[in-house]
N, C-alpha and C positions, 0 to 999 in steps of 0.2 A: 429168824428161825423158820425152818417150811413148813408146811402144815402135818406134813409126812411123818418129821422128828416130831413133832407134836404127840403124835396117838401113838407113834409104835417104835421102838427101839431100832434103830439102823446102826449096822456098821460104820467104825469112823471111815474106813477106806471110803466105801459109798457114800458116805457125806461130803467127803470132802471132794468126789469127783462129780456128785450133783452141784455142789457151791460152785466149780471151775464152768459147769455147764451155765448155772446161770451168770457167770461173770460174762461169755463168751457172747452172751446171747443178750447184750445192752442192748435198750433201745432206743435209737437215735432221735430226735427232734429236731426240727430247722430252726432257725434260732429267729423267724419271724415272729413269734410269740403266740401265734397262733397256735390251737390244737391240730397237729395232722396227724395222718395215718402211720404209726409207726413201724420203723425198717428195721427187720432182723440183720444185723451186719451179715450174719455168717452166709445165709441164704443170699444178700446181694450181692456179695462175693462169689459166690457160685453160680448166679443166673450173669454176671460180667464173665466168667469163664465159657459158660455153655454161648453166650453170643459172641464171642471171640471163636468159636470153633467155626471151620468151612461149611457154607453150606450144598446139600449135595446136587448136584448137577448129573441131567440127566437127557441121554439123546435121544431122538424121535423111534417114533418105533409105530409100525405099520397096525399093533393091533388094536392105538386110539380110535381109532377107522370106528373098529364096532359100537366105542361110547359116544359116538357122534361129532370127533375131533376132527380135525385136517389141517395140513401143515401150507400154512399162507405162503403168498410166492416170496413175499421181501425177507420171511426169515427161512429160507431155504440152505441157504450160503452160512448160514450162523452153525457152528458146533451143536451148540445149546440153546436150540430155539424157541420161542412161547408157540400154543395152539389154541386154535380158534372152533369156537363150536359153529358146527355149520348150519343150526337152526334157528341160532339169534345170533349178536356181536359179539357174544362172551370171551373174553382172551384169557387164558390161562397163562400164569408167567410157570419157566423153564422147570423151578423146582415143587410147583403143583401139580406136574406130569406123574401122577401116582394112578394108577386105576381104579383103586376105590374112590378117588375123588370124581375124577371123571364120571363114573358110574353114577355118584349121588349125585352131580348135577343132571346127569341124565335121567334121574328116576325123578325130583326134584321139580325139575324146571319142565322138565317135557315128559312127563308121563305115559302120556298115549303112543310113545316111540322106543320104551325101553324093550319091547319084545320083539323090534323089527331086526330082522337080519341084518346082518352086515353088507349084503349084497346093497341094501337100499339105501346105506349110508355111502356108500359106494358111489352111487348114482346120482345122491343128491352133491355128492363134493365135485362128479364130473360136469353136472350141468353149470355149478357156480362158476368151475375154470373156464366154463366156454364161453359165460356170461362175460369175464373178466378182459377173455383176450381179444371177442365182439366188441368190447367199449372203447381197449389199447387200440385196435385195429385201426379203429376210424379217428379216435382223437389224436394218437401219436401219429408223428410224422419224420421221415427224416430229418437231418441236419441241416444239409441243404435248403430247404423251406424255409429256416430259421436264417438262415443267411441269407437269402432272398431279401425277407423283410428286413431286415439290419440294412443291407446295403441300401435296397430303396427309400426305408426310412431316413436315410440319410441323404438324399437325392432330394426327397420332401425338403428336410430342414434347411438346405443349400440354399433351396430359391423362397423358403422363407413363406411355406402355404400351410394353410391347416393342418389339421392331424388324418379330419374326415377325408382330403381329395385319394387319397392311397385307393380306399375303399370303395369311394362314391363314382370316383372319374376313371382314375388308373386302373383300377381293376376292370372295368366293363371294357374298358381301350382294350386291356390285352386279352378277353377274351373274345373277343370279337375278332385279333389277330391270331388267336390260335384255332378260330374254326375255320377261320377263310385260309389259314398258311399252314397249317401243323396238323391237319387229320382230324379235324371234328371234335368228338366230344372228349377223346379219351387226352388231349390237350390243357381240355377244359377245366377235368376233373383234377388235373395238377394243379392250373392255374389255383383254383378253388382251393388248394389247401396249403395257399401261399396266406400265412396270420396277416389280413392287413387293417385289422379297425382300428377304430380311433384310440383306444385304450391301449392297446398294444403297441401302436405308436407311440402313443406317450411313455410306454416303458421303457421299451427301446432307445425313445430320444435320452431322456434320465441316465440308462446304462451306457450307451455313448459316450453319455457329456462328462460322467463321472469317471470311464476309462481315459479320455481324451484330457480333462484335467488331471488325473493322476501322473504320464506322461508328460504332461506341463510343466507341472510342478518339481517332479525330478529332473528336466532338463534345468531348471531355473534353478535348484538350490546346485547343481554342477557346473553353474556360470562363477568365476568372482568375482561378477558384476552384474548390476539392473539397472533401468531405469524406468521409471513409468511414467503414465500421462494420462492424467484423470478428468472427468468431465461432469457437469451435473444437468441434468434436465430433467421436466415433466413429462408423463406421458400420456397417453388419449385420456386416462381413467383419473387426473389430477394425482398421482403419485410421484413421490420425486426418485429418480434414479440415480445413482450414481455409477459412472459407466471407468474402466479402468484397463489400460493397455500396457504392457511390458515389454523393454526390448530387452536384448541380453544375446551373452556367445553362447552359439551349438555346437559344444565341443563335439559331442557326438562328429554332427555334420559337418564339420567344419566351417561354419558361415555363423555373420549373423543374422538374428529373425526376430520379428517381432508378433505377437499372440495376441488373442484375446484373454482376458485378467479373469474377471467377474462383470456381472452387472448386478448393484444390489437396489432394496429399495435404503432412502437412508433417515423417512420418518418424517415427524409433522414436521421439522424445524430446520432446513437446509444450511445449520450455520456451522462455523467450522468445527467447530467440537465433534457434531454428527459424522460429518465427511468424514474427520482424523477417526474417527472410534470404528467408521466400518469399515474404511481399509485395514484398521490397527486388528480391528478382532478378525478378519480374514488373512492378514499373517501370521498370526497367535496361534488361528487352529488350523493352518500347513504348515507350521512350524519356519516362515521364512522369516531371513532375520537382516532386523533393517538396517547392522550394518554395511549389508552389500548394495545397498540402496544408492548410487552415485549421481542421479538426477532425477527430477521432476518435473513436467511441465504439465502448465496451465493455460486457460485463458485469460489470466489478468483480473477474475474481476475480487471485489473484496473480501469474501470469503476465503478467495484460496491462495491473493498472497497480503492479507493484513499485516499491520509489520509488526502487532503483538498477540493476535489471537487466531492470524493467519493458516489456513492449512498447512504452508509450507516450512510456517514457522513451529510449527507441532512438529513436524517430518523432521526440523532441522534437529532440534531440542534428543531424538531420539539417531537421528543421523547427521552429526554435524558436519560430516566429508559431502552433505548432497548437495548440487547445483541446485537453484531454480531456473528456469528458462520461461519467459512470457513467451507465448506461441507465436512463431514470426507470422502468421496467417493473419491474425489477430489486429498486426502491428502493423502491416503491410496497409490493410484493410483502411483501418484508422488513420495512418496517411492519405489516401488516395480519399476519404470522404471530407475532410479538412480544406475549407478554401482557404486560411487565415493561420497566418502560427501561432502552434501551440505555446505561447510564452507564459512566464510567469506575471509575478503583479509589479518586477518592474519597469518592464516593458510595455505596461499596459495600456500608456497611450498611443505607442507604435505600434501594437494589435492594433486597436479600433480603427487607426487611420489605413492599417494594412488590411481590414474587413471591410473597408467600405470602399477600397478598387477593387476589390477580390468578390465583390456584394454582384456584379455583373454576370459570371459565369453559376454563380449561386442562381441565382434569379432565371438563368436563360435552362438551368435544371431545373427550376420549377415551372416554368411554362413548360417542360417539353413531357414531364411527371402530368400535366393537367391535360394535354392535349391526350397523351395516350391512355388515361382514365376513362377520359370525356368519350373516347371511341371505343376501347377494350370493353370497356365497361358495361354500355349498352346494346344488348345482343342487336337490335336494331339496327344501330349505327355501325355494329363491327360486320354485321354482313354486305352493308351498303357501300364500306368501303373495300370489305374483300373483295365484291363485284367489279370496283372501279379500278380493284390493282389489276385484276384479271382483262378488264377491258384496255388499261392501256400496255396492257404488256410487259410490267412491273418483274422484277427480278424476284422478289421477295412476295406473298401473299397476307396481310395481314401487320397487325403491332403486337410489340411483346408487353404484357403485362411488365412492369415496376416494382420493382418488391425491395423494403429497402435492411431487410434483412441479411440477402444474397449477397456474395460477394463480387461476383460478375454482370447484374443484374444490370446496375448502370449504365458498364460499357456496353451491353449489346443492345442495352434501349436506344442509348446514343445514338449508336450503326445504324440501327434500321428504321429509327428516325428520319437521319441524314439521307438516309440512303432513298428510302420514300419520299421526300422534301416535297417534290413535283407531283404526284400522286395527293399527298395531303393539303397543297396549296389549290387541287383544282378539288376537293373534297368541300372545302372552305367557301371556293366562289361558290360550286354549285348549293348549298346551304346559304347563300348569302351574309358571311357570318363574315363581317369586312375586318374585325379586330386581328382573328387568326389569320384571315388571308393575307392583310396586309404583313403582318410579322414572316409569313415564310417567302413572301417575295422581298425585305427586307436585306440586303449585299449584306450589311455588317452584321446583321442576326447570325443571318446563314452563314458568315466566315469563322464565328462563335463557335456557331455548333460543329463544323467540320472539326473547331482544334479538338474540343470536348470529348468529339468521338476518337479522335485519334492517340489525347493522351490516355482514355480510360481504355484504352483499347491495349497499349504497351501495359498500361498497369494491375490487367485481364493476367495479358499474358505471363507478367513478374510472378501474377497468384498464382495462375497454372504452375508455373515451372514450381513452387514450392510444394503444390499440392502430390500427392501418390505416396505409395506405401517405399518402405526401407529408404526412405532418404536420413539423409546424414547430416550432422551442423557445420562439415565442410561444403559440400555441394548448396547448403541454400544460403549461408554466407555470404558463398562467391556470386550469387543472384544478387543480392542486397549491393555488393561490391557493385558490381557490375550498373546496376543502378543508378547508382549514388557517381558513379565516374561519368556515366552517361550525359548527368541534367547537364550540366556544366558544357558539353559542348553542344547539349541544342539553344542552351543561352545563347552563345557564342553564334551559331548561325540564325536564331530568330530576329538578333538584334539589327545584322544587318539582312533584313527582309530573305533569307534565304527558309524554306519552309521544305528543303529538300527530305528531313529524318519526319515530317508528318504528312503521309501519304492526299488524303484526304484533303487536309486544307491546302496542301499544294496542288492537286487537280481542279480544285475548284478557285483559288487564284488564277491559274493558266485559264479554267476554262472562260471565266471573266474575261480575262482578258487587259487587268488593272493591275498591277503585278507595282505598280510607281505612285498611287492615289496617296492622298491623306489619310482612307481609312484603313490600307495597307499599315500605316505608319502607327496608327494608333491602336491597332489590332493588335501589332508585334511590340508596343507596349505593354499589353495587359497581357499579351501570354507569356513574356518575358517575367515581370512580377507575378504571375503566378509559381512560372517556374522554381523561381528565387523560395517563394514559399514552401513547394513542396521539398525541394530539397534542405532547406532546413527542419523540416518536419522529419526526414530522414534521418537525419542530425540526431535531431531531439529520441526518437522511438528507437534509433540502431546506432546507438554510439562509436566510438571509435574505439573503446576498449575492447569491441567483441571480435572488430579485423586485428587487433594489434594478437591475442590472444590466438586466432587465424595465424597468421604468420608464425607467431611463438612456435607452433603445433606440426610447421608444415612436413617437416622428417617427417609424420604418423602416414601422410601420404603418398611423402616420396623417401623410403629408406636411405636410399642409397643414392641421394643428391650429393653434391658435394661442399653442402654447408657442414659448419666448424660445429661441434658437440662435444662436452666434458665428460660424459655418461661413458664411462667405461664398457658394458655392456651394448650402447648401443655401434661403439666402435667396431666390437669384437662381430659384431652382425655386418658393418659396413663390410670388414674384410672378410666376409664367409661367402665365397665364391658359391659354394653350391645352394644356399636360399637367395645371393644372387640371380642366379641362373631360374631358380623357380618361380621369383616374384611376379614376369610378365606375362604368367600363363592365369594368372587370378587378379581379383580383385584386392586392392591392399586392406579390406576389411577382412574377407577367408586368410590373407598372409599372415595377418595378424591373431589372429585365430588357432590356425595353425601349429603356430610359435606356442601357443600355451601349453603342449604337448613335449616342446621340445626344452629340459632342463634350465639348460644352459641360457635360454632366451625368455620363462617363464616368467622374473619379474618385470622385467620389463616391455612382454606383452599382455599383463596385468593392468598394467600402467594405463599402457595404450587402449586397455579397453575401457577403462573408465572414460576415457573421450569416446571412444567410437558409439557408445550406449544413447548418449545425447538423444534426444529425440527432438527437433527444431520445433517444431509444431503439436496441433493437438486434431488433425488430420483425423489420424485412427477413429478418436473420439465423437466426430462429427460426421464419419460417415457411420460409424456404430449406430447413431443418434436417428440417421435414414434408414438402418435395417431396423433399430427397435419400432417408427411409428410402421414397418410395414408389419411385423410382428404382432405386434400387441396394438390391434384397429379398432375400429368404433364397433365389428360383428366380434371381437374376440376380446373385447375390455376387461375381460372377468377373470383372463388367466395372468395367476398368482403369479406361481415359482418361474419368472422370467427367463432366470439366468441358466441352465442347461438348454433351451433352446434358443437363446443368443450365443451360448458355445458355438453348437452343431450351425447355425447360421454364418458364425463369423469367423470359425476356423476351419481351413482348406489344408493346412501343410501337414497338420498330425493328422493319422488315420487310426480310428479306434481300432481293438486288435479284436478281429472278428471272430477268429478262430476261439482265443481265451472266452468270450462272450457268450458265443454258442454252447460254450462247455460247462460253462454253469449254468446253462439254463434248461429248461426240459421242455422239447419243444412238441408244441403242438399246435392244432389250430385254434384261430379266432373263434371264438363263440358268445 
C-alpha cells in the first residue's frame, strides 16, 4: 500500500492508475548479483527512441569566420564538413556547427580574441592558406618525378647496387649533365626534385617487387601447369636461404617462361621438414595449389631427395603426378670429376683394380693442382712468371687459379697449363727446381696432360651447352645423347693410335714426331680405359630409361611427323591443315601453348605441357646463388627482408605497372 493511501483517502480510479504506474516503472537489475544502478524500463525505451532518430546535419556557412572557424582544404568537397579553429587544432565535427558552441569555445579557450572583428579572423585564416600552399609548393611534385624514381630505382636493382648510389653517385652525374647540356641551374632544380634516397628506394624497391609478384602469381595460377627448382645456400651473414624458380605456360604471351619464385630464409635447421614448410607456407598464402605442381628439380643432395624424409618425397605425398629430376649439371659434373666407376659392392674388386690404371691421370691432376698453387699463389712467384710469359712472347699471360668447386675450372686449368708447358719448364730451370723441370720435359707426362685438356675441355663444352635460361629436357637430353654416342667412337679411333677427335694430343704427337713409339702405344692404352670408364659413368648417372622416355615423347616436338599414334586428338591435329601451316613460323613450345586457347586441342596441349615444364637443371638456382652474394655482401650483411630486392634483381620480363604505382602514391620529394 503507498504511503499516499496511507494518510489520505484517494480515489479508486486514481489508485489504481498509480499501482499501473508503479507496475510500469520495474526496476531492472543485471543478474550479476551485484548491486547496480537501477534502469527505469520506460525512460530506456525512450532514450533507444531519441538515439535512433537522425542527427542533424549542417553545411558551412561564412559567418563561422567571426567565431574564429575556417573550413580546411580536405573537407572542402564534403556536403557536411567539420571546422577547425584557427587559433589552435581544435576540430569541430559537422553537427557541433551550432554558434553558440562556437562562441563558447571562443570566449573559453581564447578570451583575449572574443572582441576582435571579423576582419582579423579573416586575416588570420588567409595567412594559414598561404602557409599551407608555401609548404605543398615545394614538397609536392609532379607525377613525373615519381616516375623518374620508380624507373631508375629499378635500373639500381637490375645491376644489383645499393640503395645509397641513386643518391650519392647518380644524382651528382646528372647534375652535373644538366649544367654543362640543359641550361644551368634551372635543370638542376628539376633534377633536385627527382625522391632519390636511400629510404625511398627501398620503398619503391618493396612496391615494385610486390606489384611484379602480384603479376607472377596470377600468370602462374592461369598456367595448368608448373614446375619448380629449388636450391639451398648460405649467405655472407651465415643465414641459410632457400632460393626457388618456377616455369610454367604464359597464356597471356603465348610462350613459355621461367621467374623468379621467392628467396626465403629457411632457419637454424636446413633439413627437409624446414625446406617443405617454407615453400608449403608460401603457396598457402598465394593460394597456389600443389596439384598443378608437375616437376621438381634439385641438386641431388640428401635433404632434397631422401627416399623417406626427402623434400621431394613431401612434395610427392601432396603431389603424387610430380616428377623429380636430379639436375643434369650436377650429374654431368660428377661424371667428368670420377676417374674410376661408380660401382656398386659387387664389383668392388673391379673398381679397385680400375682406380689403380685410372690412379695416373688422377695423379698428373694433382701435380698440375700443385704446380699452379705453388705460382698462383705467391704474389711473388706469379709476377715473376708473368714477366717471363711476357718476355718470351706467350699467348696467354699468367695461370688460372683451381678451384674445385667450379664446374669448368678443371678444364681450362688444363688448357693453359698445356698450353704454357714451355714457359713453365723454363720457370723451373731458371729456379733450379730439377723435380718440376724434369716432369714438363717429360714426352709421356706431356702426352697426358694434352689428353686431360682435351677431354675436360669437350666435357666444358657438354656443361656449357646445358647451362642458360629456358632450356628444355628435350634439348639437354639430346646433349647427354649426343655424348654418350660419341665415347664409343673415340674408343674406336684411340685404339688404333688415331688422336684425330682430340686436338691437342694430336698436335703434340705430330709435333714429336713419334706417332709409332711404345709410349704411343701405351698412352692410347690408358686413355682408352679411361674412356671405357667415363662412359660407363654415363650409364650409371643418365640411364637409358630417360632416352627411351625421349623418344616416347618425340610427337611433342615434332607434331606432324609421320610416326603411328592411338590419341585420337592428336590425329585430329595431324590433319588440321591450318596449325599445320602455322607450326614453322614458332617454336613447338609457343605451338603448344598456343593450342591451350584452342577447345578442340586444349586436353591435349595440357598433356604436352606437363612435359614442356621440365626444368633439366638447377641453372636458374645457381646463378640466383651469384646475384644473392652480390646482393647481400660483407658492406650490406645486415639487410633482412632479401627477397623483394632478389625480385627486382632477378626479373627482367614482367615490368611493374608504373602508372598504377604512381597513383597510389602521393608524390613528393626525398627529405
Amino acid at each position: 500500500m503507498s504511503i499516499r493511501k496511507f494518510f489520505c483517502k484517494v480515489p479508486p480510479a486514481v489508485e489504481q492508475n498509480e499501482e499501473k504506474k508503479e507496475q510500469e516503472s520495474i526496476i531492472v537489475f543485471e543478474a550479476a548479483g551485484k548491486k547496480q544502478k537501477p534502469i527505469n524500463r520506460k525512460r530506456k525505451q525512450e532514450s533507444e527512441a531519441c538515439s535512433k532518430t537522425e542527427v542533424k546535419r549542417r553545411k558551412w556557412s561564412n559567418i563561422y569566420v567571426k567565431y574564429g572557424f575556417f573550413l580546411p582544404v580536405e573537407e572542402e568537397m564534403k556536403a557536411y564538413p567539420s571546422a577547425q579553429c584557427i587559433l589552435c587544432p581544435a576540430v569541430y565535427a559537422n553537427p557541433c556547427l551550432v554558434p553558440s558552441k562556437l562562441l563558447s569555445h571562443l570566449k573559453k579557450q581564447h578570451s583575449e580574441h572574443q572582441f576582435k572583428p571579423e576582419a582579423f579572423f579573416e586575416s588570420k585564416v588567409a595567412e594559414y592558406k598561404k602557409q599551407i600552399a608555401a609548404f605543398e609548393s615545394r614538397m609536392h611534385i609532379s607525377d613525373e618525378y615519381t616516375l623518374a624514381s620508380f624507373e631508375m630505382a629499378r635500373v639500381l636493382l637490375l645491376h644489383k647496387l645499393p640503395f645509397t648510389v641513386l643518391e650519392t653517385s647518380i644524382l651528382a652525374c646528372l647534375k652535373i649533365a644538366a649544367r654543362l647540356l640543359h641550361g644551368g641551374r634551372a635543370a638542376i632544380e628539376k633534377i633536385e626534385k627527382i625522391p632519390l634516397s636511400d629510404t625511398t628506394v627501398s620503398r619503391r624497391c618493396q612496391a615494385m617487387a610486390d606489384d611484379v609478384e602480384f603479376q607472377l602469381i596470377s600468370k602462374l595460377k592461369n598456367s595448368p601447369s608448373f614446375s619448380l627448382q629449388i636450391d639451398e645456400t648460405t649467405d655472407i651473414s651465415s643465414e641459410a636461404q632457400l632460393i626457388a624458380f618456377c616455369k610454367f605456360a604464359d597464356v597471356e604471351n603465348m610462350k613459355m617462361c621461367e621467374h623468379y619464385l621467392f628467396c626465403k630464409p629457411v632457419g637454424i635447421n636446413t633439413t627437409a621438414e624446414a625446406i617443405f614448410s617454407t615453400v608449403d607456407d608460401y603457396f598457402k598464402s598465394h593460394e597456389i595449389d600443389w596439384a598443378n605442381c608437375k616437376s621438381v628439380t634439385t641438386d641431388g643432395a640428401a635433404s632434397m631427395v631422401g627416399k623417406f624424409k626427402g623434400v621431394v618425397q613431401k612434395i610427392l605425398e601432396v603431389s603424387p603426378q610430380c616428377k623429380a629430376i636430379h639436375c643434369m649439371l650436377h650429374r654431368e659434373a660428377l661424371v667428368a670429376k670420377k676417374f674410376e666407376k661408380c660401382g656398386t659392392k659387387k664389383d668392388k674388386n673391379k673398381k679397385d683394380k680400375m682406380k689403380k690404371e685410372n690412379n695416373v691421370f688422377e695423379n698428373l691432376l694433382k701435380d698440375v693442382v700443385h704446380v699452379v698453387n705453388g705460382i698462383r699463389g705467391r704474389p711473388k712467384a706469379h709476377r715473376m712468371f708473368e714477366q717471363l710469359c711476357v718476355g718470351m712472347e706467350a699467348s696467354s699471360v699468367g695461370l688460372l687459379y683451381h678451384t674445385e668447386i667450379r664446374w669448368l675450372s678443371r678444364g681450362r686449368v688444363l688448357g693453359r697449363v698445356y698450353e704454357l708447358r714451355k714457359e713453365l719448364y723454363a720457370y723451373f730451370v731458371a729456379k733450379n727446381d730439377k723435380e718440376w723441370s724434369r716432369l714438363f720435359s717429360d714426352y709421356s707426362w706431356l702426352l697426358k696432360l694434352s689428353y686431360m685438356a682435351d677431354i675436360f675441355d669437350k666435357l666444358n663444352k657438354v656443361n656449357l651447352s646445358l647451362q642458360g635460361k629456358h632450356s628444355d629436357i628435350f634439348a639437354s637430353t639430346s646433349k647427354i645423347v649426343a655424348l654418350k654416342t660419341k665415347i664409343p667412337l673415340w674408343i674406336q679411333k684411340v685404339d688404333s693410335s688415331n688422336f684425330s677427335d682430340f686436338p691437342l694430343l694430336n698436335e703434340f704427337v705430330t709435333e714429336c714426331g713419334s706417332a709409332d713409339g711404345p709410349l704411343i702405344g701405351e698412352a692410347s692404352s690408358l686413355i682408352s680405359k679411361h674412356l671405357h670408364v667415363l662412359r660407363e659413368n654415363l650409364e650409371i648417372y643418365f640411364p637409358n630409361e630417360m632416352e627411351k622416355e625421349l623418344k616416347q615423347n618425340t610427337w611433342i616436338v615434332e607434331p606432324f611427323s609421320n610416326c603411328s599414334t592411338n590419341d585420337e586428338a592428336l590425329i585430329d591435329l595431324k590433319s588440321d591443315l591450318l596449325q599445320k601451316a602455322a607450326f614453322p613460323n614458332m617454336t613447338y613450345s609457343e605451338f603448344w601453348v598456343k593450342l591451350l586457347s584452342v577447345p578442340e586441342y586444349e586436353i591435349l596441349s595440357e598433356k604436352v605441357i606437363t612435359v614442356l615444364v621440365r626444368m633439366p637443371s638447377t641453372y636458374l638456382c645457381e646463378s640466383g646463388f651469384s646475384s644473392l652474394s652480390l646482393v647481400k655482401k660483407k658492406k650490406r650483411n645486415c639487410l633482412t627482408n632479401i627477397d623483394p630486392v632478389m625480385r627486382m634483381a632477378l626479373e627482367s620480363e614482367i615490368t611493374p605497372n608504373y602508372k598504377l604505382l604512381v597513383k597510389n602514391m602521393q608524390s613528393q620529394k626525398s627529405h
